[in-house]
N, C-alpha and C positions, 0 to 999 in steps of 0.2 A: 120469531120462529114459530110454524106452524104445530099445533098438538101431534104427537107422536101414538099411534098405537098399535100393540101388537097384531099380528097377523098369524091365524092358523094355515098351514097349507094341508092339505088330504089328498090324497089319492085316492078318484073316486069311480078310473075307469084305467081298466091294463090291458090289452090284446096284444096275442103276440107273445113274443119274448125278449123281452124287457132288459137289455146285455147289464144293467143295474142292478137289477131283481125286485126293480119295485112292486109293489105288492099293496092292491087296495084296502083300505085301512088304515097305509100306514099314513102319518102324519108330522109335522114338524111346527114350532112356536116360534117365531122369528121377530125377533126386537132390534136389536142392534148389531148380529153379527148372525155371518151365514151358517146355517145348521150343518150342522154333521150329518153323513150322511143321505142328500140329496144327490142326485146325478148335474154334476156340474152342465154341462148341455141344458136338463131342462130347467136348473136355476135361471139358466142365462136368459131363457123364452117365459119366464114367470116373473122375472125380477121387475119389470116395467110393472107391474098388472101389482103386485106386492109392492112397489111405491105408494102408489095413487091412493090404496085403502091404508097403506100407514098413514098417509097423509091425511088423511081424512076427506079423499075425495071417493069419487064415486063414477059408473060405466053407465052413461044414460041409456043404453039399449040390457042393460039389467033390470029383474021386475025386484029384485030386491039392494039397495045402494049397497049393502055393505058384502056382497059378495060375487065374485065372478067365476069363471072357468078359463083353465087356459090347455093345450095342450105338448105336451113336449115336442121337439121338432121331427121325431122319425115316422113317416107315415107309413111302413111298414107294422111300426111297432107301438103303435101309439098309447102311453099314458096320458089319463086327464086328470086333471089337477084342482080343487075347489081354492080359492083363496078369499078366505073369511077375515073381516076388519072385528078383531075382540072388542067387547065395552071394555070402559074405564072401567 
């Protein structure tokens, strides 16, 4: 079984109005079970992307492996999302 590691998610871009009320800044630690409080929608468009850095892979068109962006799916209303692989 491949090494596991935490992942931070941030919200690090809101336009619009956000029917969640997300709000940059905010953030969530995710190990082994989904956070409270995230908008099920853009869990669902982040969850891939939050695999890969638990896994311990990596986005080769990232200048840094351990983190990416991803954005929620309403282009009206768009949040963007940092998702950082934590050290052990």
């Amino acid at each position: 079984m491949p090494e596991r590691y935490e992942v931070l998610v941030r919200v690090v871009s809101q336009k619009g109005t956000c029917f969640q009320e997300h709000k940059v800044g905010e953030e969530w630690i995710i190990s082994r079970k989904t956070p409270e409080g995230i908008c099920l929608t853009a869990f669902n468009a982040i969850y891939p992307h939050i695999r890969v850095l638990m896994l311990g892979g990596a986005f080769p068109w990232e200048d840094d492996p351990y983190v990416t962006r991803e954005a929620c799916p309403d282009p009206q209303n768009p949040v963007i999302f940092e998702i950082r692989r934590l050290p052990k």
